[in-house]
C-alpha positions as CSV (number, residue, x, y, z in Angstrom):
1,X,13.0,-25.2,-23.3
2,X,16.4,-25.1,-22.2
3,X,17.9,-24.2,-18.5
4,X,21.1,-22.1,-18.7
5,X,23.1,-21.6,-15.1
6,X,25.8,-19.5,-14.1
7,X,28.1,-21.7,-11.9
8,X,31.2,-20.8,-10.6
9,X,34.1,-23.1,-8.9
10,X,37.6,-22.2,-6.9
11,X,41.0,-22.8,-8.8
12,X,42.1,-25.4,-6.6
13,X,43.7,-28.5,-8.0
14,X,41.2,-30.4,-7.2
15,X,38.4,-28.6,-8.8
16,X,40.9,-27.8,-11.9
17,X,40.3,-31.4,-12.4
18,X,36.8,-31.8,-11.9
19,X,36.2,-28.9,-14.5
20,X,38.8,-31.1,-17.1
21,X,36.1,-34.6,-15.9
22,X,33.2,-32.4,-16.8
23,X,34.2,-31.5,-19.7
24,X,34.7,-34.5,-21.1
25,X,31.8,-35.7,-20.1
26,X,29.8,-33.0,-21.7
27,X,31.7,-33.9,-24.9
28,X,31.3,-37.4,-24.7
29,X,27.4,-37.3,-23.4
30,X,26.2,-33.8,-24.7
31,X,24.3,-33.2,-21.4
32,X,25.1,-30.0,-22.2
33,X,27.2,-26.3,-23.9
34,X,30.3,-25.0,-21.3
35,X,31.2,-21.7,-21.6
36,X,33.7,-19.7,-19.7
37,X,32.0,-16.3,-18.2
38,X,34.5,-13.9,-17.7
39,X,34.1,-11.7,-14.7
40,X,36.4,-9.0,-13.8
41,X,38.2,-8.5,-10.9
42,X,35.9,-6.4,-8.3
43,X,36.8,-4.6,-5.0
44,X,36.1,-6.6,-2.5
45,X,35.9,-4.5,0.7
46,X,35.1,-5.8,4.2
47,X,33.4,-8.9,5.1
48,X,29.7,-6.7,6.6
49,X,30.0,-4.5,3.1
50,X,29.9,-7.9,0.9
51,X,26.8,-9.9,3.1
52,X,24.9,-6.0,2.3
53,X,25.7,-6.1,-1.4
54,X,24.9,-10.1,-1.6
55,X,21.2,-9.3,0.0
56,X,20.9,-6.2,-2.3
57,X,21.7,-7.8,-5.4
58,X,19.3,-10.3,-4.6
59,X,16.5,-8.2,-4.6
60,X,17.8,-6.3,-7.3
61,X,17.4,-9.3,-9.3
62,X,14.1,-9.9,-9.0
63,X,13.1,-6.6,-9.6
64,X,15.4,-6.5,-13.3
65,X,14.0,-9.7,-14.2
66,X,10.5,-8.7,-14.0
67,X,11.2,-5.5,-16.2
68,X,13.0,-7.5,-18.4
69,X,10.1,-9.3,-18.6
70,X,7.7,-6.6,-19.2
71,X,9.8,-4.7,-21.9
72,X,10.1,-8.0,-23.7
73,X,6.5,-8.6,-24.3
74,X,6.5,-6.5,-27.7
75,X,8.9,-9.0,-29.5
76,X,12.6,-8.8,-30.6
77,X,14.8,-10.7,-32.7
78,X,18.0,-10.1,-30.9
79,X,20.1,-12.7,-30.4
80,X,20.4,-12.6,-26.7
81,X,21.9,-15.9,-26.2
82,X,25.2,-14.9,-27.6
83,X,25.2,-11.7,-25.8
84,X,25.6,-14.1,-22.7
85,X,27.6,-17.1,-23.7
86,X,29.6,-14.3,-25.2
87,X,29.5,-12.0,-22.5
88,X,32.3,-8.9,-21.4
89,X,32.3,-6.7,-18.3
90,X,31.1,-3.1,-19.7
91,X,34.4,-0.7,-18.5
92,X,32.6,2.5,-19.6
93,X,29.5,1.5,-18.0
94,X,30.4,-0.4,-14.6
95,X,34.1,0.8,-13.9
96,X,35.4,-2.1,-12.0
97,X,37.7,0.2,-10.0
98,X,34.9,1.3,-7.7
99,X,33.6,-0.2,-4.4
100,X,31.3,-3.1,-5.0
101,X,28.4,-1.4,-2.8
102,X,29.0,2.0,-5.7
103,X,28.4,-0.6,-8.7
104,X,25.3,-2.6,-6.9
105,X,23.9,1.6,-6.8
106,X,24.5,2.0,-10.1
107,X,22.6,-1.1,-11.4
108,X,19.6,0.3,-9.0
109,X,19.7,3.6,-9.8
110,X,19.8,2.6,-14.1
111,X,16.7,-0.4,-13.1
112,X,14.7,2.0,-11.4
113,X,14.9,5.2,-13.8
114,X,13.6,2.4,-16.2
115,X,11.0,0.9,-14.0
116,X,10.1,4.7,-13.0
117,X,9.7,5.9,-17.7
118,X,8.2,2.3,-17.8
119,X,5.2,3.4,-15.8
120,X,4.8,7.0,-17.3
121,X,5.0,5.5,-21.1
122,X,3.0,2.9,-20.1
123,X,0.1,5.3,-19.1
124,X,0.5,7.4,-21.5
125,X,0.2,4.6,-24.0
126,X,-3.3,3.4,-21.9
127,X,-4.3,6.6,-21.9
128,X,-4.8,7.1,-25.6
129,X,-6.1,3.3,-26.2
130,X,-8.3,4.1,-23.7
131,X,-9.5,7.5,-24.9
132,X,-9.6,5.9,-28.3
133,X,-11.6,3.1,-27.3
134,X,-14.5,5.0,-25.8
135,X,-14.7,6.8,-29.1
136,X,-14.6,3.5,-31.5
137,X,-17.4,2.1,-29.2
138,X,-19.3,5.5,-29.7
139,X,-18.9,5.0,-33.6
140,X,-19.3,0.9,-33.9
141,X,-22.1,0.7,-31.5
142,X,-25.7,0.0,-31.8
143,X,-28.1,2.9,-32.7
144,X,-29.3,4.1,-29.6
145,X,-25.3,5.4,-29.0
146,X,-23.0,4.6,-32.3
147,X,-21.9,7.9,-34.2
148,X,-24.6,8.9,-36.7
149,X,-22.2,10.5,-38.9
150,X,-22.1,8.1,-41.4
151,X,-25.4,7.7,-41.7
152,X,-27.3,11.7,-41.6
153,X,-25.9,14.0,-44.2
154,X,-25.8,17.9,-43.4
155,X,-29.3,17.9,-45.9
156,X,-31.2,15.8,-43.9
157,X,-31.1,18.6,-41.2
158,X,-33.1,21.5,-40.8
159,X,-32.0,23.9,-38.3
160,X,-33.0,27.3,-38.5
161,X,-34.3,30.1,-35.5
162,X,-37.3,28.2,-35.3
163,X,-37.6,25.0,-36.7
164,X,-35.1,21.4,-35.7
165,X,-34.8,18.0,-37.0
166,X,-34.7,15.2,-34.6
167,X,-33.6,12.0,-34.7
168,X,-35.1,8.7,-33.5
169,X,-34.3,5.5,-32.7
170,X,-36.6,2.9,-33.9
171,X,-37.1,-0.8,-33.4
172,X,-38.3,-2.4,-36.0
173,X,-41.7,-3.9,-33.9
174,X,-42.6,-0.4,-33.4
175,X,-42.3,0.9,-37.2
176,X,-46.4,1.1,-37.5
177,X,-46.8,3.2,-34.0
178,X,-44.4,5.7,-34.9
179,X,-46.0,6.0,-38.3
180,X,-49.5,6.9,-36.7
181,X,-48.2,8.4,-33.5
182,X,-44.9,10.9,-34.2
183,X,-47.1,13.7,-36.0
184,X,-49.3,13.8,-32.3
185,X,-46.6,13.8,-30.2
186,X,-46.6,17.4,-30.2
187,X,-49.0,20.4,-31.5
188,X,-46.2,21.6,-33.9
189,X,-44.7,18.6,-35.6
190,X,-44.3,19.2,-39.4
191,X,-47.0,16.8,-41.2
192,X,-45.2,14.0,-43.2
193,X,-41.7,15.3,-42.0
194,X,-40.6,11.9,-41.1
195,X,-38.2,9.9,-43.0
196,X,-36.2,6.7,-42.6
197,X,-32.7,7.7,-42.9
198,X,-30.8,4.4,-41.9
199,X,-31.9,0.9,-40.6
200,X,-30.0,-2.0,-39.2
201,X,-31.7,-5.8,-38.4
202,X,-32.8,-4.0,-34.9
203,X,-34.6,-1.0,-36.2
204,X,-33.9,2.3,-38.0
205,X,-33.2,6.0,-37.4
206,X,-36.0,8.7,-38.6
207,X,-35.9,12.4,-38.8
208,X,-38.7,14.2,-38.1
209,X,-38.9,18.5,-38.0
210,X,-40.7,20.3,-35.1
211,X,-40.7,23.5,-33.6
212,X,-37.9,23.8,-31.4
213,X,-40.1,25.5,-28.6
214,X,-41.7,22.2,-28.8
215,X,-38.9,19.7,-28.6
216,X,-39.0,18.9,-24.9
217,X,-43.0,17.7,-25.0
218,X,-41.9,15.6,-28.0
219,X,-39.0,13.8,-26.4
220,X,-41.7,12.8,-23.4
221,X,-44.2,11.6,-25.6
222,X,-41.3,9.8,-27.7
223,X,-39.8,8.2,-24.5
224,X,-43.9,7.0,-23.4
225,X,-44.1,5.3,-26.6
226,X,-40.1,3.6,-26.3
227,X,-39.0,5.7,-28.8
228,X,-35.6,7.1,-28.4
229,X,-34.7,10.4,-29.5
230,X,-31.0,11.0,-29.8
231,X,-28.8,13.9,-28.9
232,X,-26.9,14.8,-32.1
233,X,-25.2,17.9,-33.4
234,X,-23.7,17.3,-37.1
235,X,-20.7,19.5,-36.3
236,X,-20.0,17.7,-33.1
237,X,-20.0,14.1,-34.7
238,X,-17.8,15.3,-37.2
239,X,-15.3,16.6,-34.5
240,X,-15.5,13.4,-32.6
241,X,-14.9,11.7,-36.3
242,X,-11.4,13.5,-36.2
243,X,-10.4,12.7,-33.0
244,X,-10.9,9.1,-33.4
245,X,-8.7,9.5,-36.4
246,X,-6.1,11.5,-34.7
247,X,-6.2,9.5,-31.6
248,X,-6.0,6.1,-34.0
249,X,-2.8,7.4,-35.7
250,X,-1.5,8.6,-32.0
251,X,-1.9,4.8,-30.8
252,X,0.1,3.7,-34.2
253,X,2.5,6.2,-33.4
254,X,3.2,4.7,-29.8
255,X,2.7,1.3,-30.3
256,X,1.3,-0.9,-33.6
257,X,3.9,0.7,-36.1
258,X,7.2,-1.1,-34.4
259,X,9.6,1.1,-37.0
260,X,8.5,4.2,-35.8
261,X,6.1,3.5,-32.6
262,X,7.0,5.6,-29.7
263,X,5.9,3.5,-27.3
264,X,7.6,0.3,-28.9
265,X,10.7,2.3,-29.6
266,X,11.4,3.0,-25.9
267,X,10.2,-0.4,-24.6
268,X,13.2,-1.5,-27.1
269,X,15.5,0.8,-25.6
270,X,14.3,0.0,-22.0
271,X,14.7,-3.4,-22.9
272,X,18.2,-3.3,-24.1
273,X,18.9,-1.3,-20.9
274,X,17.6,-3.7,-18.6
275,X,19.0,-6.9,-20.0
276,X,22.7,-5.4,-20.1
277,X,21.8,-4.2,-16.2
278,X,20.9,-8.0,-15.5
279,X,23.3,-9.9,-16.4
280,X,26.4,-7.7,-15.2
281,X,24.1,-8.2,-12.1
282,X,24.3,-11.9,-13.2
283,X,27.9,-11.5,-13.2
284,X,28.2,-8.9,-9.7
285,X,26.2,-11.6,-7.6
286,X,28.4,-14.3,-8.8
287,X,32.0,-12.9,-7.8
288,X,30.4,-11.6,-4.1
289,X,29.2,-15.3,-3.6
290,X,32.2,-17.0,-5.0
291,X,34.4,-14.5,-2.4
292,X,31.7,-15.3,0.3
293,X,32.3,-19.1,-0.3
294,X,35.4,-19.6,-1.2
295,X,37.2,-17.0,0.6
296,X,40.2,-14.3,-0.2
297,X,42.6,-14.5,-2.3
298,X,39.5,-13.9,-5.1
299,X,40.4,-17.4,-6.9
300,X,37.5,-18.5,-8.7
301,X,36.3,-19.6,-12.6
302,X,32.7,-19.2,-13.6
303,X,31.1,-21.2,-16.2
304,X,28.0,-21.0,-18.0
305,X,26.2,-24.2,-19.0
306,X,23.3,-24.5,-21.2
307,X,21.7,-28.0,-21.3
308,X,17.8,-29.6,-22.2
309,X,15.8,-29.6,-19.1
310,X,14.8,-33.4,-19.7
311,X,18.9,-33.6,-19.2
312,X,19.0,-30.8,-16.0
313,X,18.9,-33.9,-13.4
314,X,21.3,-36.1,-15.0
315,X,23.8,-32.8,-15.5
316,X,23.2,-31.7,-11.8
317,X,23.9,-35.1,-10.5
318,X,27.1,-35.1,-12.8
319,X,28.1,-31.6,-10.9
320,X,27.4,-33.1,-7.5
321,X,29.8,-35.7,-8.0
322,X,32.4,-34.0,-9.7
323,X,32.3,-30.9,-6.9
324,X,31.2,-32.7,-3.7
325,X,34.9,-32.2,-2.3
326,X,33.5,-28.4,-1.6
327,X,31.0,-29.6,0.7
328,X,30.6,-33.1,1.2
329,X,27.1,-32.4,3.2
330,X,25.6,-30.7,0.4
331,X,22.8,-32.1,-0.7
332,X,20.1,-31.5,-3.0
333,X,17.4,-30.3,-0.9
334,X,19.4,-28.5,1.9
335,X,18.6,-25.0,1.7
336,X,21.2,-22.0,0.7
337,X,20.2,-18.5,1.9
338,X,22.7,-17.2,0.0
339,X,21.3,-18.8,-3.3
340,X,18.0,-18.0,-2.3
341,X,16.8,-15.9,-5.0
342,X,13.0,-15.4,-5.5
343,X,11.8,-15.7,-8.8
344,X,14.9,-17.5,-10.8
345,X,13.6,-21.0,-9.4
346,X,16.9,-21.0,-7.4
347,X,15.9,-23.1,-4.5
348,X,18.6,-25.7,-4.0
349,X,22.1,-25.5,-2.2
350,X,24.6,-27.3,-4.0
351,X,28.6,-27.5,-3.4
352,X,29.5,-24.9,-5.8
353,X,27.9,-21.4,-6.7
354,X,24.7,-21.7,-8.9
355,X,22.5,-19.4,-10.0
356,X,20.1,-20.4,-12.6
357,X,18.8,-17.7,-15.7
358,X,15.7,-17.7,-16.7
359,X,15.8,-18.5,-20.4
360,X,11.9,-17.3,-21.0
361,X,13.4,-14.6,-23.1
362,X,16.2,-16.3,-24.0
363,X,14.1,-18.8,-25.7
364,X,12.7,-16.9,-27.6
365,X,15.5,-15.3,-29.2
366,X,17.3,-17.7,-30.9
């Protein structure tokens, strides 16, 4: 696992030299990668406009992290790492030449017309494994509800103005009383009309013929003796066959065939969407932070680092002592609201501007 933060740092002399110190150290100790991350120059706007956007952003983060997330869970192999440590502001996309409040409503409106299709392909996708479902438990059950397709053919039926074959359920203990009780179970049960047509290591399924005008006294006496007689209409189980086909090839469609799949072709698009979103968000929240902290003229450098979390403390104390000129009361465990940012294990306060990525995708894109 790795930790990869966004820092950033004003173009003083003195921090112009700490950045030169650190690195050389990185070179020296590899405590960790240093990247420039270029960020364009944004419309600031008034002082109240920029502590709005900074709250904003901060709960726009959250928000874009967690769909992030969500659309990642199907697997890619995209090499997001570059992407970042490679990163350039999108003109087309996010023109830099409007007001920072106008780009903060983009990035809201683009997250939440994704979170908004996530939750309608989402269900749509449930909806068919769930439908789909119900009908593979109705055809791999046991045989007091599984399909009988499989098992009756159309011959084993006799349904005619008069007469009907039933089916009944079995178990196995019970093969002897049905022998010597189904023909008296009602006055018009065809003699020797019973036959096994399927057994399992429970019991089996017989047919037996009857006059329909009959059928309701048989199923009591049936149900006395722990019989159970089952509903079944050959055509029906055959339509029920074809759904669970169609629906089968439906839920490949939207989800197990990743080529083709719907469902896993949006959550790819979705996904693609959202991580572009995030880290121009990334990139937004560091310039309003760096002009909160630092102040106007917008004189700043930002700087991605990427280091081994067993090295994370040693490369944080590194930055503490190379930057404590920026606030020589920073410590470690004072609290930042400004850097507070729930969910990206943000926490700390520290001298310069920090904000820490969460690499669980990241990870696993390499």
């Amino acid at each position: 696992m790795t930790d990869l933060w966004l820092i950033s740092v004003p173009l003083d002399k003195t921090s112009s030299t700490s950045v030169e110190k650190l690195k050389r150290t990185i070179a020296k100790t590899k405590l960790a990668t240093c990247c420039k991350f270029s960020i364009p120059e944004l419309k600031v706007g008034i002082l109240d406009s920029l502590l709005s956007v900074s709250d904003d952003l901060s709960r726009l983060d959250t928000l874009t992290e967690g769909l992030v997330m969500i659309s990642f869970c199907v697997g890619f192999s995209v090499d997001l790492m570059s992407y970042v440590t490679q990163f350039q502001w999108d003109q087309a996309r996010y023109p830099t030449a409007v007001p920072l409040t106008s780009l903060a409503d983009m990035i809201s409106k683009e997250i939440s017309q994704v979170e908004a299709e996530l939750k309608t392909q989402t269900a749509a996708y449930n909806n068919v494994k769930s439908s789909l479902q119900i009908l593979e438990h109705k055809l791999e059950g046991n045989l007091q509800n599984r399909s009988l397709n499989d098992i009756v053919k159309k011959e084993d039926l006799i349904v005619s103005e008069y007469l009907t074959t039933v089916l009944v359920v079995v178990t196995k203990a019970n093969y002897l009383l049905w022998e010597r009780t189904y023909e008296s179970m009602s006055e018009f049960v065809v003699p020797r009309s019973s036959r096994k047509l399927y057994e399992d290591q429970e019991g089996g399924v017989f047919s037996v013929t009857l006059f329909k005008k009959n059928l309701s006294e048989f199923k009591s006496k049936a149900q006395h003796n722990k019989f159970i007689v089952r509903e079944y209409s050959y055509d029906l189980e055959e339509q029920m066959q074809e759904e669970t086909k169609q629906l089968s090839v439906h839920k490949k469609e939207q989800y197990v065939s990743r080529a083709s799949g719907v469902y896993v072709r949006w959550l790819k698009m979705s996904f693609s969407q959202a991580f572009i979103a995030w880290i121009h968000l990334k990139a937004l929240r560091v310039f309003v932070e760096s002009v909160l902290r630092y102040g106007l003229p917008v004189n700043y450098q930002a700087f991605l680092l990427q280091t081994d979390k067993k090295r994370s403390k040693k490369l944080r104390k590194e930055l503490a002592s190379l930057f404590v000129h920026l606030d020589p009361t920073a410590t470690a465990s004072k609290k930042d609201v400004n850097c507070d940012i729930p969910g990206l294990l943000q926490q700390e306060y520290f001298s310069y501007i920090s904000f820490q990525i969460s690499t669980n995708v990241l990870d696993y894109s390499y």
